[in-house]
N, C-alpha and C positions, 0 to 999 in steps of 0.2 A: 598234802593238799595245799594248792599255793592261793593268798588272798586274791581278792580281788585285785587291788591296787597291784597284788607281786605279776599276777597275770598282764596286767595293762604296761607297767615297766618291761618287762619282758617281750613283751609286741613292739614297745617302741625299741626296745635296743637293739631287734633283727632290723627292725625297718630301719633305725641308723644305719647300722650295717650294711645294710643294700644298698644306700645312696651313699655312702662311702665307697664302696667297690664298682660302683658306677658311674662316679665320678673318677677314680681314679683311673680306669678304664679308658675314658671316653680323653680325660687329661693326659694320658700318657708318666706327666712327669707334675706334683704338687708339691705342697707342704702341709704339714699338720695344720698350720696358721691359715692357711689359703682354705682348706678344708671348714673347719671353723666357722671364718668369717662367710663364706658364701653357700653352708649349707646349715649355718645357723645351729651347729650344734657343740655342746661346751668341749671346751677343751682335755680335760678331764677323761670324756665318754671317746670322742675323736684320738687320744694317745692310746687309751685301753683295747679299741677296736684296731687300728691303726699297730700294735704289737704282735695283737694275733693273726694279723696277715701276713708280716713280716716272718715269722714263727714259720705260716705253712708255707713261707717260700715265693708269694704269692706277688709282692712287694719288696723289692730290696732296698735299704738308704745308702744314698749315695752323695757321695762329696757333702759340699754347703755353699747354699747360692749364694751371693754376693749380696749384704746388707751395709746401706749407711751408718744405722744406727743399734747401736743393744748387741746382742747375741745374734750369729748368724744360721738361720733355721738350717736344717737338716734336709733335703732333698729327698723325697720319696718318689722312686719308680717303678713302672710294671716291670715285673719281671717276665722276659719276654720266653725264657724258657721253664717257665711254667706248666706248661702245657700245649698238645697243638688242637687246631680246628681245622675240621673238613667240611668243603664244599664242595658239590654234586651240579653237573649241569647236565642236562639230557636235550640235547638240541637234534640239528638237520643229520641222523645216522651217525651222530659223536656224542660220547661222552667225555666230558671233561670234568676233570680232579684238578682240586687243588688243596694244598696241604698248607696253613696258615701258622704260625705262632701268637703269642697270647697278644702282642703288639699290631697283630691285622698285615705284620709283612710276612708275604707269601715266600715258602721256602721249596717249595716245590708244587709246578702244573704238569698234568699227564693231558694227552688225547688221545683218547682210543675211539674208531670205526667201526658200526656193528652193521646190518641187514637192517633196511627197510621191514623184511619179515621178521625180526627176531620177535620172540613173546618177549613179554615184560619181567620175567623174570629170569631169562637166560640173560635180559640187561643188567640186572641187580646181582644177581650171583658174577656175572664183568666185572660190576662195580666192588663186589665187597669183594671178590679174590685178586683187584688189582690195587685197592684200597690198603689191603693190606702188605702188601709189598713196598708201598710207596711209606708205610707208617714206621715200618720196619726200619729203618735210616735215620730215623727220630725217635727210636724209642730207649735210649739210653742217655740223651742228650735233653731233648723235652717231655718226659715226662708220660702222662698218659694223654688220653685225646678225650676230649669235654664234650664231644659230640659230632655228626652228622647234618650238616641240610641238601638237602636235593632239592634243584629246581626243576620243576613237571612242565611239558607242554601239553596240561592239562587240567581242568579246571578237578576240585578233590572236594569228596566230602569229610569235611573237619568233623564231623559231630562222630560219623561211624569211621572214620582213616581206611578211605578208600580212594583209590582214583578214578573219577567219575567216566569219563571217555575221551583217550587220547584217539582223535579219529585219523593224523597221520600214520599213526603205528597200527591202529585197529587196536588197543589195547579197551579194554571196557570191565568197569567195576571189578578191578581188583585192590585186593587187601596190601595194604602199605605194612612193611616191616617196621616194629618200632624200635629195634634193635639192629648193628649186627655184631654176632662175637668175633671180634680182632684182637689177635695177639693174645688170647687168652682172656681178656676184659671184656665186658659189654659195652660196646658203644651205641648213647642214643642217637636215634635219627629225627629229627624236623623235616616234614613232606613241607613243600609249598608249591603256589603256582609262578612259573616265571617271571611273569606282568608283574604280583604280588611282591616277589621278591627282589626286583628290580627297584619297585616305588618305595619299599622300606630301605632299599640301600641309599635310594636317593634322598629322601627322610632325614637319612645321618649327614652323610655328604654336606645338605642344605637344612642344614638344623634350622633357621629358622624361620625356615618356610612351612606355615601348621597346615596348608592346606596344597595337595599337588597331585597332578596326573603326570602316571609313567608310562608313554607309550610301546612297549617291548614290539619289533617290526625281525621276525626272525622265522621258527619254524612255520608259524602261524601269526596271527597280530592280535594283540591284547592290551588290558588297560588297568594298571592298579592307581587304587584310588585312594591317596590320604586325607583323610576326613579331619580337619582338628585335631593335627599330631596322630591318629590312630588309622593304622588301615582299616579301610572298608570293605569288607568282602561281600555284602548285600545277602540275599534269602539264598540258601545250599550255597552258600560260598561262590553264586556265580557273576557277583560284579565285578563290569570288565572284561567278560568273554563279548567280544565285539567281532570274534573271525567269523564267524557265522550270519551277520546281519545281513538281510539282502540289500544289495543298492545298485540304482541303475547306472551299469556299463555296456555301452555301445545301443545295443538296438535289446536287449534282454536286462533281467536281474540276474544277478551274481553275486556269489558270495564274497566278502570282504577278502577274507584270506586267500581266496582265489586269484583275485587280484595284486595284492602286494604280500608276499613272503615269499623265501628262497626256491619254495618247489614252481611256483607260480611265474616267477621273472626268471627262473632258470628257463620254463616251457618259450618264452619270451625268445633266450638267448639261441636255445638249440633249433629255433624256427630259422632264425636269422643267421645262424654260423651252420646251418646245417651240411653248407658243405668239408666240413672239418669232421672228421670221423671220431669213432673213441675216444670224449674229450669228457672230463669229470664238471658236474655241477659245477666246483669251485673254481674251475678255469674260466669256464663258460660266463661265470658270473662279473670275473676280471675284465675278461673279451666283452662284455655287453658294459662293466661303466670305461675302459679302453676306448672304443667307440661312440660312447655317449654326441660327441656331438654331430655324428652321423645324422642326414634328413631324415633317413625312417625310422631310426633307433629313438630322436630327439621327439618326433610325434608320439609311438608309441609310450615309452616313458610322460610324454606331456598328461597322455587322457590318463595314464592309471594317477599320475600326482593331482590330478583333477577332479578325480572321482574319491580318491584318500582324502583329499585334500578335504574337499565336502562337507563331507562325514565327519571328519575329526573336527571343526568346525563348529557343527552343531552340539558337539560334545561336551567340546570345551566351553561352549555358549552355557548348555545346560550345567555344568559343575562347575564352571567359576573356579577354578585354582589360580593359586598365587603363580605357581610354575608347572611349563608342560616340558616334563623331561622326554629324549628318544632316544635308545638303545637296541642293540638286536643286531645280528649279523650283516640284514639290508642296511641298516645304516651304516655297519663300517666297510661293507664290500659294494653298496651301491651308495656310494657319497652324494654324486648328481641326482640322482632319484632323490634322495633322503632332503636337498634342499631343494626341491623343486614343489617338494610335499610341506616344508616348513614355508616359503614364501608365500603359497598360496593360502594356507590356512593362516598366518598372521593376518593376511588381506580380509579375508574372508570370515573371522572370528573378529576381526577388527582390535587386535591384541600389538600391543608393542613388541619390538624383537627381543627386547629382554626378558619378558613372558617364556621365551622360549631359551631350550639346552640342549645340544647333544651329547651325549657322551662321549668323554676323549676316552683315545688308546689307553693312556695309563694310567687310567682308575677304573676297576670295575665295579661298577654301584653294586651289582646281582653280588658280586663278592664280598662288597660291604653289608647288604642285606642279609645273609645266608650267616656272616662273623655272627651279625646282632642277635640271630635267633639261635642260634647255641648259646652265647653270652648271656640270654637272656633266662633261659630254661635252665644252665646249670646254677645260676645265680639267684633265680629266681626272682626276675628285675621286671616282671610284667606290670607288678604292685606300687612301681615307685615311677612316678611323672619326669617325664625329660626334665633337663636341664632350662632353664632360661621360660 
């Protein structure tokens, strides 16, 4: 039976622990000294903890940085094949895989195309019998896999791990897998909602921004909302389902997502190219920003960034964020639309342009968010407060 005091020592030297491997993490590349001095913990406990990661592999030393004075420290790195991470995206009829290393660079992305009709779980059983193929190519080289995140276009209930109602798919209230078995191992899976997993990737991204909205503009339009460093997800997890709001367009109300997402400006495109036969969504989507400064192309796109514009507006009025991030398919296949919706709403929120971000090609926040939450769960790093 351990005392009191052995019980209290023992709490705090996991919880060093944790913010050791969190920082290391988040640093890529330290030192025992740097560790130390900027997480305040003695030197002594930081070499002891700092051995045993080393040990599993987890941490290698490497070289020794350049010092003017004394002894020159020891370099400690993530060991980047350590282990890999996967990330799930379930967007417009694709899913998309990506297969990460311990250091967040991605070693391999799949895309696969499924039916409009497919049930939700002939998409899952895709995902885990392609999953495992793509794992397969890394599994003697990095190690095992630390976990799963799926991005849902759909809002989920956390409390029972269900998905509450994907209404492009028709998917409604089904049970989330918390596992799947790959390669003989169980790998966990982390559910989350797109919008959600977008604003945490953007979180890491813009560490030091405690307070931010991520507007995700893709199957549907959504809104995750970082409250003081911590997503908000609001009552059943549904702040930020915003595709559903009615707002007035044209001479009727409509729904948000009606209005701006890929199936919605697709309806747009194939009105207007209608005379080009058998032509895919993503063509259509080309041929409509192609076009963009066409007269009736330029109108129609004006009223939908008008009535978006609005809306986000008022949103951003009401949550006050430090930054409004925008990501999603519309924004990188409708770029014209995408700033047509950012001018107006800086106007009209009365927000300077730096206020605002889009996301570039070559960083995916949703990917950066999806690393964190496996990192988080295998690490157990829920308990220990960012950095800074």
């Amino acid at each position: 039976m351990l005392t009191k005091h052995q019980r209290v020592s023992q709490k705090i030297s996991l919880l060093n622990q944790k913010r050791i491997i969190k920082y290391i993490i988040e640093k890529k590349t330290t030192t025992r000294a740097e560790i130390c001095r900027n997480l305040h913990i003695s030197f002594p406990a930081v070499s002891n903890i700092v051995s045993k990661l080393v040990e599993q592999g987890m941490i290698i030393q490497k070289g020794k940085q350049s010092s003017s004075l004394g002894r020159k420290p020891i370099s400690l790195t993530l060991n980047d094949k350590t282990a890999t991470i996967a990330v799930a995206h379930i967007g417009y009829g694709e899913l998309k895989i990506s297969i990460l290393d311990l250091c967040e660079s991605v070693l391999n992305t799949s895309h696969l195309r499924f039916a409009r009709k497919s049930s939700f779980y002939t998409v899952i059983k895709m995902l885990r019998q392609h999953l495992s193929e793509m794992l397969e190519e890394f599994r003697s080289t990095h190690g095992r896999t630390l976990g799963l995140a799926v991005a849902v276009p759909s809002p989920l209930d956390y409390v029972n791990n269900r998905l509450v109602k994907s209404r492009f798919y028709g998917w409604e209230n089904k049970t989330l897998p918390k596992t799947f078995n790959i390669l003989g191992k169980r790998v966990p899976i982390i559910w989350e909602n797109d919008s959600n997993m977008l604003a945490l990737g953007a979180s890491r991204v813009f560490g030091s921004i405690k307070n931010l909205l991520a507007i995700y503009l893709g199957i549907g339009i959504g809104a995750g909302i970082i409250y003081d460093g911590k997503l908000y997800r609001g009552h059943n997890g549904m702040a930020g389902e915003i595709g559903q709001v009615l707002v007035p367009f044209g001479d009727k109300l409509k729904e948000l997502e009606r209005i701006v997402s890929e199936e919605s400006l697709i309806a747009v495109a194939r009105e207007h190219f209608d005379s080009i036969p058998d032509i895919s969504g993503e063509k259509l989507l080309n041929l409509l920003e192609k076009s963009a400064s066409e007269k009736e192309i330029i109108v129609k796109l004006d009223t939908i960034s008008q009535t978006v514009s609005q809306f986000l507006a008022v949103l951003i009025a009401g949550i006050c964020p430090e930054l409004v991030v925008f990501d999603g398919e519309v924004v990188r296949k409708c770029p014209t639309l995408t700033d047509m919706i950012l001018t107006k709403a800086q106007t009209y929120a009365r927000r300077d342009q730096s206020s605002f971000r889009i996301a570039t090609a070559g960083k995916s926040l949703l990917l950066t968010g999806g690393y964190w939450l496996v990192v988080k769960n295998e690490f157990g790093l829920d308990d220990v407060q960012d950095l800074g």
